[in-house]
N, C-alpha and C positions, 0 to 999 in steps of 0.2 A: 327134444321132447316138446310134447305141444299140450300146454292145457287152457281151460278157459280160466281167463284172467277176471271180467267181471260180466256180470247179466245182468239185465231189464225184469222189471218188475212181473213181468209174465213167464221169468225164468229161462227166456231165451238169452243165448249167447251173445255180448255185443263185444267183445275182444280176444282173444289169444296173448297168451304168451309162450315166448318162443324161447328155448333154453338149449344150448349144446356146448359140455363140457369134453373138453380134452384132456386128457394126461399122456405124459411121455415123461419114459425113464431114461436118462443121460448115462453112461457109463464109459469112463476111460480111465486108465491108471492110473489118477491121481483122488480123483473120487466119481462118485456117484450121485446125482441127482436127479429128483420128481418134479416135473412141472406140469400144474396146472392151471389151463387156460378155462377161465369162463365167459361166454356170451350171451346175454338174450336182450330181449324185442319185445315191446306190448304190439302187439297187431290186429287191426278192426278190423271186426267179422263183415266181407261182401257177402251181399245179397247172389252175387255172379259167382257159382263157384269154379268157375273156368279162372275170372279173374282174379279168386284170390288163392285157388292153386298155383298161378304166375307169380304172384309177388311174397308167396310164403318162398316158392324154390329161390327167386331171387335174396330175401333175405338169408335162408342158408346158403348159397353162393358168399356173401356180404362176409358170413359167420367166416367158413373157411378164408375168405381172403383175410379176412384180419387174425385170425389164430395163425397162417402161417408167417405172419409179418411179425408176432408177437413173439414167435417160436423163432424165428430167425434172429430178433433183436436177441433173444434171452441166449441163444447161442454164441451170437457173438460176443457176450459179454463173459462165457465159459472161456476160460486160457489155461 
């Protein structure tokens, strides 16, 4: 999810923030669990919208690299 985070007295946009929640339900015969992972980012608005189409996908690359790390830790801690 992308919203604007804050604006300039002229009402224009000067940041974004960046938010992308995960959930995953765990299930094996002994129990059942939900986890949820949350991520976000305050991100300055470019004047380039080339360049700040690059560095928002990079930041959600960033998102999933750390949700899968965090989803891997929390699995491994399931036994």
């Amino acid at each position: 999810k992308k919203t604007a985070n804050s604006k300039d007295s002229t009402g224009a946009i000067k940041s974004y923030q960046l938010i992308a929640t995960s959930e995953f339900n765990i299930e094996n015969k002994d129990n059942n669990e939900r986890i949820i992972i949350n991520e976000n980012f305050i991100m300055d608005k470019n004047e380039n919208k080339f360049d700040e189409k690059n560095y928002e996908r990079t930041i959600k690359l960033n998102f999933a690299s750390s949700i899968t790390q965090k989803l891997l830790l929390k699995l491994n801690s399931i036994k």
